[in-house]
C-alpha positions as CSV (number, residue, x, y, z in Angstrom):
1,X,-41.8,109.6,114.6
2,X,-44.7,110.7,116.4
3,X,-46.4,110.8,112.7
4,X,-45.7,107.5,111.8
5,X,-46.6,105.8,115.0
6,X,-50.2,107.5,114.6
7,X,-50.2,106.0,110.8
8,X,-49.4,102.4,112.2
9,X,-52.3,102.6,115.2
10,X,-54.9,103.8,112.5
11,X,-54.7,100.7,110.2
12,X,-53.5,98.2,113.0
13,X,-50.0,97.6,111.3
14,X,-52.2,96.1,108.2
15,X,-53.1,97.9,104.7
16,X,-56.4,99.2,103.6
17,X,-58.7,96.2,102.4
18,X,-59.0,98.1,99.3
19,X,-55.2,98.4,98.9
20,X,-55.1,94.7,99.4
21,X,-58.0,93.6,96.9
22,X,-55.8,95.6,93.8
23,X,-53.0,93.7,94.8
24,X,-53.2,90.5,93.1
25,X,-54.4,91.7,90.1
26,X,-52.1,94.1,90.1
27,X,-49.3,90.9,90.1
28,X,-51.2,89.7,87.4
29,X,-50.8,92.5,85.2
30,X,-46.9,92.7,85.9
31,X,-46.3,88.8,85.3
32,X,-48.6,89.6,81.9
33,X,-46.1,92.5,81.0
34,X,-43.0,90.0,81.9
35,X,-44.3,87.0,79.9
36,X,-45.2,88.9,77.0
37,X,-41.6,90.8,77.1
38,X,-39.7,87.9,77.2
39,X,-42.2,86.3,74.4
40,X,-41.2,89.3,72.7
41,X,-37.4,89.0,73.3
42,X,-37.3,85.4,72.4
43,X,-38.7,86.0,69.4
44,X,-37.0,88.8,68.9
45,X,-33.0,87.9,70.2
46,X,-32.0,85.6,66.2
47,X,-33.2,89.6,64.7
48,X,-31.6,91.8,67.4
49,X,-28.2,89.9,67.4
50,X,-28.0,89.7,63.7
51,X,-28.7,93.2,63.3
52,X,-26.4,94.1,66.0
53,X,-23.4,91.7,64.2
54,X,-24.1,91.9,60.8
55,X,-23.7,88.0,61.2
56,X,-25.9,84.7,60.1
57,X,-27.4,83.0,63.3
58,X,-25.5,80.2,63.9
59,X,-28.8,78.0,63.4
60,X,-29.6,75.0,61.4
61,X,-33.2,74.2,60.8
62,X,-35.1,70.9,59.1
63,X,-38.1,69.7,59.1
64,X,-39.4,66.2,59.0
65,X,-42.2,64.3,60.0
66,X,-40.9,63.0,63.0
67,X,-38.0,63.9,65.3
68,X,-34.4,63.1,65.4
69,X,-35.2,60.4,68.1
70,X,-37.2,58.6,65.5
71,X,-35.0,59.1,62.2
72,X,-33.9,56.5,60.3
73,X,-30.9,55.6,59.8
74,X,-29.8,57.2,56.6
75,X,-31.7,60.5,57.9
76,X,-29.2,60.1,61.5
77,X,-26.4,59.5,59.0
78,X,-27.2,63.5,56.9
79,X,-28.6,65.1,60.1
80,X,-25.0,63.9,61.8
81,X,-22.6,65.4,58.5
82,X,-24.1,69.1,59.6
83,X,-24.1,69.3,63.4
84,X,-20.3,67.5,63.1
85,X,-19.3,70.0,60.5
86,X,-20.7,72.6,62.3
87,X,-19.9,72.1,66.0
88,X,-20.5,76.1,67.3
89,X,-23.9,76.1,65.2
90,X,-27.6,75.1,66.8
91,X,-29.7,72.8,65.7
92,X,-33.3,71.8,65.2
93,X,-36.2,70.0,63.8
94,X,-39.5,70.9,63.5
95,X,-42.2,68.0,63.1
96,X,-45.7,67.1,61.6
97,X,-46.1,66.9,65.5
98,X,-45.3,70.6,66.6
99,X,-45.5,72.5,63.6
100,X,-48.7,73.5,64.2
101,X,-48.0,74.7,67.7
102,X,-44.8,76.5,66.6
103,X,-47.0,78.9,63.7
104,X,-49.6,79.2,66.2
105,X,-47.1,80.9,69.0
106,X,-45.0,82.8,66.3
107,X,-47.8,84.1,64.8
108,X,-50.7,84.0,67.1
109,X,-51.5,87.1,69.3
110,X,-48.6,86.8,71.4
111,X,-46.0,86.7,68.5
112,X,-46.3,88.6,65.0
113,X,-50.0,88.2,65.1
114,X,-50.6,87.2,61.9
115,X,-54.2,85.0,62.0
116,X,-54.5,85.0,58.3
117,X,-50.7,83.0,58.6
118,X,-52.4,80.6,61.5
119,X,-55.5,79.8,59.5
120,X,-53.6,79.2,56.4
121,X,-51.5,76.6,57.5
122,X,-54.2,75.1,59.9
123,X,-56.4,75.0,56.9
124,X,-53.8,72.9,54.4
125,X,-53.3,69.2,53.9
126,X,-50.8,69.0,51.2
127,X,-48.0,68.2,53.2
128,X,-45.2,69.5,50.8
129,X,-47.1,73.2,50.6
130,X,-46.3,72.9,54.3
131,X,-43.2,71.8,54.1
132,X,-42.3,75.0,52.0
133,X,-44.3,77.7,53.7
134,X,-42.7,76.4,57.2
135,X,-39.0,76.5,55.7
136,X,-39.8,80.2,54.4
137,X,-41.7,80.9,57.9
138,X,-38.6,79.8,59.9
139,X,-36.3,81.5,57.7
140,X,-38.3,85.2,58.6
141,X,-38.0,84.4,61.9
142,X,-35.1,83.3,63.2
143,X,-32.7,82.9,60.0
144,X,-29.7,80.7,59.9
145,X,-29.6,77.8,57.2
146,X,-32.9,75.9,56.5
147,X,-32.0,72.2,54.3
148,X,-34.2,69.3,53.2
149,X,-34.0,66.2,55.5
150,X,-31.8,64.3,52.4
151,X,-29.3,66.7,52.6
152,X,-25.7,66.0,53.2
153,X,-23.6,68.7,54.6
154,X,-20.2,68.5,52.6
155,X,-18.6,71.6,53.8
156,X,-18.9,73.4,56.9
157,X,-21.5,76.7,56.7
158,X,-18.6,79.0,57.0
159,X,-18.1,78.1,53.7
160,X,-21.2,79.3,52.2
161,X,-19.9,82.8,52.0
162,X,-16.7,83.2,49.7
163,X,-13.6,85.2,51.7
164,X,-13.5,87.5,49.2
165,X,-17.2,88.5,50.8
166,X,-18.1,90.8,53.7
167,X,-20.6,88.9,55.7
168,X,-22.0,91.7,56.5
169,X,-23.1,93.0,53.2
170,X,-25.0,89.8,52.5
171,X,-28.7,89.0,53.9
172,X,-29.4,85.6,51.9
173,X,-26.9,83.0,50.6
174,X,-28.7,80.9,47.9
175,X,-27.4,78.8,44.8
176,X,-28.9,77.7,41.2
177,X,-30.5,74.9,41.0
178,X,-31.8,74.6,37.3
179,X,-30.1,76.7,34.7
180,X,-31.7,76.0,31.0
181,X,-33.0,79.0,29.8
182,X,-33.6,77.7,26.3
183,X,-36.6,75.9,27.5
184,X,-38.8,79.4,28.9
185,X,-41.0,78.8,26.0
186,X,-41.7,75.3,26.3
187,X,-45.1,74.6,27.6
188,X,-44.2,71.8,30.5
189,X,-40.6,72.5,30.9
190,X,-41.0,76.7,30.9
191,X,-41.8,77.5,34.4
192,X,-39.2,75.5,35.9
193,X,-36.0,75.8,33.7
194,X,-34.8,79.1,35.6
195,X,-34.7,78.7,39.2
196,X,-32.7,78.9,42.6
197,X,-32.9,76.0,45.0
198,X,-34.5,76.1,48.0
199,X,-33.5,72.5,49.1
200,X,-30.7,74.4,51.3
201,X,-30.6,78.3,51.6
202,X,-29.2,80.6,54.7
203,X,-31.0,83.7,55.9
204,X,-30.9,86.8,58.2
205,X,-34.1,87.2,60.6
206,X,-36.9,89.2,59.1
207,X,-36.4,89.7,55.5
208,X,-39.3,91.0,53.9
209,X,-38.7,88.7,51.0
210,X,-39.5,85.6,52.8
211,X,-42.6,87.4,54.2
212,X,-43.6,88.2,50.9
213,X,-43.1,84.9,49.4
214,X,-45.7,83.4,52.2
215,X,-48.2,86.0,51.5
216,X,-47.6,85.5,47.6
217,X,-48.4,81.7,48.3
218,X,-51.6,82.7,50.4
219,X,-53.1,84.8,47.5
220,X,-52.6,82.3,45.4
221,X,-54.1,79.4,47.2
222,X,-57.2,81.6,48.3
223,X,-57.2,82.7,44.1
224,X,-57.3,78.9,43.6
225,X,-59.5,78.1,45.8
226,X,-61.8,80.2,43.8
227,X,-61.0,78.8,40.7
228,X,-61.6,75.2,42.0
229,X,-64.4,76.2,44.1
230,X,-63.0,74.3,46.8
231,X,-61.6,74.7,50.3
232,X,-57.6,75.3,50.7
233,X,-57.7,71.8,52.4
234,X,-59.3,69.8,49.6
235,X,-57.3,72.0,46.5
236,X,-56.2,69.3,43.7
237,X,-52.4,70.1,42.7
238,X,-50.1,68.9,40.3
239,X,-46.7,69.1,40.2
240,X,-46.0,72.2,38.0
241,X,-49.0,73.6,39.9
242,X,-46.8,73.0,43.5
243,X,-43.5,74.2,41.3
244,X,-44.4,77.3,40.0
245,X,-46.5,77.8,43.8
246,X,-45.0,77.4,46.6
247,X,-41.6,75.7,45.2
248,X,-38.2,76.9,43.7
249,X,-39.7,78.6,41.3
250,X,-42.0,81.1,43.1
251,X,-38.9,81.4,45.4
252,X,-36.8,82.2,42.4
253,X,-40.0,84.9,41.4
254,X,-40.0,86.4,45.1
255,X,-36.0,86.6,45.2
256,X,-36.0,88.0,41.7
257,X,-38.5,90.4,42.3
258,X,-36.3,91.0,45.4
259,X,-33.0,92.0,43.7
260,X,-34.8,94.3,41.5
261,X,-36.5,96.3,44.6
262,X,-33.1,96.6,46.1
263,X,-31.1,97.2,43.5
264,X,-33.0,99.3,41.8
265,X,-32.5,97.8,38.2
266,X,-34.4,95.0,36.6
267,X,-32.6,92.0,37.5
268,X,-33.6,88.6,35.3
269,X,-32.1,85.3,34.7
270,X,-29.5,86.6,32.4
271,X,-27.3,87.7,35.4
272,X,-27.3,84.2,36.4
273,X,-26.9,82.4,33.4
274,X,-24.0,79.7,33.1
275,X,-22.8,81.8,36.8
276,X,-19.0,80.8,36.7
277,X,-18.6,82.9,39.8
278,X,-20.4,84.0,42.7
279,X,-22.3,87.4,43.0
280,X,-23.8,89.2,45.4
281,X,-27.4,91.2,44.1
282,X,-29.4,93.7,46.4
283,X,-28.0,91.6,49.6
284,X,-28.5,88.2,47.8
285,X,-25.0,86.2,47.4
286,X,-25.6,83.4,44.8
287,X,-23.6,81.2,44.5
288,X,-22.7,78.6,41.1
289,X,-25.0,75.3,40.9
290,X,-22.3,73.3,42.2
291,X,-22.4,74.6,45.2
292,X,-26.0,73.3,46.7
293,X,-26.5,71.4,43.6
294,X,-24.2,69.6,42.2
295,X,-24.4,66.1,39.9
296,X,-27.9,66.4,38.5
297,X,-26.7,65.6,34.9
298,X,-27.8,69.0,34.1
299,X,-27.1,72.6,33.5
300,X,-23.5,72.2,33.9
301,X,-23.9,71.2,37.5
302,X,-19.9,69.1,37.9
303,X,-20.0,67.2,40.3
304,X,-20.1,66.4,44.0
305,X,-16.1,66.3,44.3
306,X,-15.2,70.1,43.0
307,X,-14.2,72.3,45.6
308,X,-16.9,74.6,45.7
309,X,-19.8,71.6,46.1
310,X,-20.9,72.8,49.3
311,X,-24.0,69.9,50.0
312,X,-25.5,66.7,48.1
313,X,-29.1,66.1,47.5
314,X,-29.8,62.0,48.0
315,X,-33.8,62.6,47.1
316,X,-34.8,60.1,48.8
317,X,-37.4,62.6,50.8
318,X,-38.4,63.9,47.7
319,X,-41.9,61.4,47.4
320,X,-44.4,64.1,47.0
321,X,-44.7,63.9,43.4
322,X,-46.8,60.6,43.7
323,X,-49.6,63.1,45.5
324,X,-48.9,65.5,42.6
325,X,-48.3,63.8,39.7
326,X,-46.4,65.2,36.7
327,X,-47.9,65.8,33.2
328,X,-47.4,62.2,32.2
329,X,-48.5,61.4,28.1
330,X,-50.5,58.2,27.7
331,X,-47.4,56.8,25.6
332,X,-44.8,58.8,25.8
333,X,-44.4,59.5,29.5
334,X,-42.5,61.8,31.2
335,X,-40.6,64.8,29.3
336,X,-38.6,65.1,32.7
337,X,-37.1,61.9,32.3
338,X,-35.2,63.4,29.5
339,X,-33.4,65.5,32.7
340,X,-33.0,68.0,30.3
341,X,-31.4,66.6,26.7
342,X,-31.6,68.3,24.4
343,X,-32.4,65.2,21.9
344,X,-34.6,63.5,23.8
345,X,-36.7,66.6,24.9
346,X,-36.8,67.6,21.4
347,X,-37.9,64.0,20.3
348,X,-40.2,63.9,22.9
349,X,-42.0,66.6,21.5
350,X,-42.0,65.8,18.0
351,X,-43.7,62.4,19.0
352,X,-46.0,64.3,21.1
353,X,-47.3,66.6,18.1
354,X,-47.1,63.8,15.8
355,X,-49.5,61.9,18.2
356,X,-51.9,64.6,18.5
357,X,-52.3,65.2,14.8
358,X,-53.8,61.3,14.6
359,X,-57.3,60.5,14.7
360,X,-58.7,59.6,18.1
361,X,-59.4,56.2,17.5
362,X,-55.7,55.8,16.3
363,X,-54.8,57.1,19.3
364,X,-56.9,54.6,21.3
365,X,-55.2,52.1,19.7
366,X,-51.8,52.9,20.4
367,X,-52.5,53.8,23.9
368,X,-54.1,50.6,24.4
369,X,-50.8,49.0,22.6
370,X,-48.4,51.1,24.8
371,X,-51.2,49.5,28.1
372,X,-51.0,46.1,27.0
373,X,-46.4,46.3,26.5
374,X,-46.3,47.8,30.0
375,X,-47.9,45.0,31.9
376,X,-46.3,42.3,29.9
377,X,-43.1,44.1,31.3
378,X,-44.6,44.7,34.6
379,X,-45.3,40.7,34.5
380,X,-41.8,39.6,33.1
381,X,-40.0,42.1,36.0
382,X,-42.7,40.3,38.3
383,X,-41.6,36.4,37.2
384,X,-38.3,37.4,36.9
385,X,-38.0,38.8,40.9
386,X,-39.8,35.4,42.4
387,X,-37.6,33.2,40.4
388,X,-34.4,34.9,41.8
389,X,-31.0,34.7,40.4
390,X,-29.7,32.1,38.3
391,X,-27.9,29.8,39.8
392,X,-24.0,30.1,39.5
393,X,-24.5,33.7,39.1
C-alpha cells in the first residue's frame, strides 16, 4: 500500500505529460484498425457466408440510371415481379449517381485496391461498357443474381437451380442466349451466334472468372486505345465491337475459358448445342435458352409459358445500339433483322455480294434510289400520322 501511495504523491494522481500526449493518437490508430476491419468485414461477410454455406447470397442487384424512387412505371412494375417473388432475398440498385462512389470504395485503398479498376471506369463514357463491367464488378464481390432493368422475374430464384442439383456444387447459374452455330463463319453474324446471356446470371462472391473478364475488358480497351490513338473516354465503338468486348460474348469467352481451366478438358460450344437439359461444367450450371431467354424467335428458344422459362426480356432498356450502331448496308440494311432465318440471311447475303460486284457508279445509283424510296415512305408514314384515322374506323 505504502508503494502505491508513494506512486500517487509522485505524479499528483495525474499521468506523465508524455503518457498523455501518445494518447490520442494512440485512439486514432485503434479507431483506424476498427474502421478498416469492419470495411474489411463488410466487404468480406456475401464471401465468408457463402463459403461457409455453400449457398448463393440471397441478393438481387440492377443497375439503372436512376433509383427505384425515380423509376418509371413499367421499370416499378419488373423491379416489383422479383422482390415479390422473392420475399427472403435483398435487393438493390446501383445508379449513374453512385456508381462511381461504389468502384471507388470497393476498389480503392480501403477495399481490393485495385486503382487500375478505379481509373478504368472513371476514365469511360460509354455508358453500356459501364453498365457491363459494373454487373461483372458486383457479381465478384458480393454475388447473388445481377438482371437488366427490363427484366421480369417469372419464377422465384429458387428455381434457378434444378432439384436434381446440389447447390453447393455450383458457383454460377447462367443460361444460352443465342444458339446458331452454323453462322461461326459468317463475317457479321460469327462472333455473336454462340453465346450465354448475361441479361440475368447468379453468382458466388469472388470468382476469379468475373475478375478475369474485367481485366480481359481493360486490356482490350487500353489495346484499343492504341489502335485508335485515342483516350478510353473518347474510343468510337460499334455494336459487334461492344459484343464481342465487354458483352455476352466475351462473357461467353471468359466462362468458356473458365470451364476448360476447371475441368480440365477443352470445353466449346458443342457441349451446349440445342442443350435439352441442364448441365453443370467446372462449377457452371447452364441452363436451356428458355430459361432466361425465352421467345426470341430464334434458336429454339419456346416460349415464355413453358415451365422452365424462368425470366422475360421486354428490351425496352436495350437503346444503346443507337450510340453503337450496327453494320447497316446502304440498301440492304440490317442482316439482324433477319433474327436469324435462315432464307433471309442467306438472301441477304447474296444481294450483298451481288451489290459489291457492280460498278461504283451503279452502286450510287441504287443507293440514291433506295435514299430517295425511304423518305417518300418516311413522308407517307409522316401525312398519314397528322391526318389520323379515318373516320368510322
Amino acid at each position: 500500500m505504502q508503494g502505491l501511495q508513494a506512486t500517487s504523491s509522485k505524479y499528483g494522481g495525474r499521468m506523465p505529460k508524455q503518457i498523455r500526449r501518445i494518447i490520442p493518437a494512440c485512439l486514432a490508430c485503434i479507431l483506424l484498425v476498427i474502421f478498416y476491419a469492419n470495411s474489411a468485414s463488410w466487404n468480406d461477410l456475401s464471401y465468408q457466408t457463402a463459403l461457409a454455406t455453400g449457398r448463393f447470397p440471397r441478393k438481387i442487384w440492377q443497375t439503372w440510371k436512376v433509383d427505384p424512387l425515380g423509376f418509371e412505371q413499367k421499370d416499378v412494375l419488373y423491379a416489383r415481379t422479383w422482390i415479390l417473388k422473392n420475399p427472403t432475398h435483398r435487393y438493390e440498385v446501383l445508379t449513374d449517381q453512385n456508381d462511381m462512389y461504389w468502384v471507388e470504395s470497393t476498389f480503392g485503398p480501403a477495399g481490393f485496391n485495385r486503382p487500375d479498376i478505379v481509373y478504368m471506369y472513371r476514365s469511360l463514357n460509354a455508358k453500356i461498357i459501364k453498365a457491363d463491367i459494373l454487373r461483372y464488378l458486383i457479381m465478384y464481390v458480393e454475388g447473388g443474381v445481377y438482371t437488366d432493368i427490363d427484366v421480369e422475374a417469372l419464377k422465384p430464384v429458387d428455381r434457378f437451380i434444378p432439384e436434381r442439383f446440389d447447390e453447393r456444387d455450383i458457383d454460377m447459374v447462367i443460361g444460352v442466349e443465342i444458339d446458331q452455330p452454323e453462322y461461326h463463319n459468317h463475317t457479321i453474324l460469327g462472333r455473336k451466334c454462340k453465346s450465354f446471356c448475361q441479361w440475368t446470371f447468379m453468382c458466388k462472391p469472388r470468382l476469379p472468372v468475373m475478375l478475369r473478364l474485367v481485366e480481359n475488358i481493360m486490356r482490350w480497351l487500353n489495346e484499343l486505345s492504341r489502335k485508335q490513338n485515342k483516350p478510353i473516354g473518347a474510343l468510337d465503338l460499334d455494336f459487334d465491337e461492344v459484343i464481342s468486348g465487354t458483352g455476352p460474348s466475351a462473357f461467353t469467352e471468359a466462362v468458356l475459358a473458365d470451364m476448360t481451366h476447371r475441368s480440365g478438358q477443352v470445353i466449346d460450344w458443342n457441349y451446349f448445342h440445342n442443350l435439352g437439359e441442364s448441365k453443370v461444367i467446372g462449377g457452371v450450371l447452364v441452363l436451356t435458352v428458355e430459361a432466361f431467354a425465352a421467345g426470341q424467335g430464334h434458336s429454339d428458344s419456346g416460349n415464355h409459358n413453358a415451365r422452365t422459362a424462368l425470366v422475360k426480356h421486354h428490351y425496352h432498356a436495350s437503346q444503346w445500339p443507337t450510340n453503337h450502331p450496327r453494320y447497316r448496308h446502304p440498301v440492304y440494311g440490317e442482316v439482324e433483322r433477319c433474327n436469324w432465318d435462315a432464307d433471309c440471311v442467306r438472301m441477304w447475303d447474296a444481294n450483298k455480294e451481288a451489290f459489291d460486284s457492280l460498278p461504283k457508279e451503279e452502286q450510287l445509283k441504287q443507293i440514291a434510289m433506295k435514299e430517295a424510296n425511304d423518305a417518300a415512305q418516311a413522308q407517307l408514314a409522316a401525312g398519314a400520322q397528322i391526318q389520323g384515322p379515318m373516320p368510322g374506323l
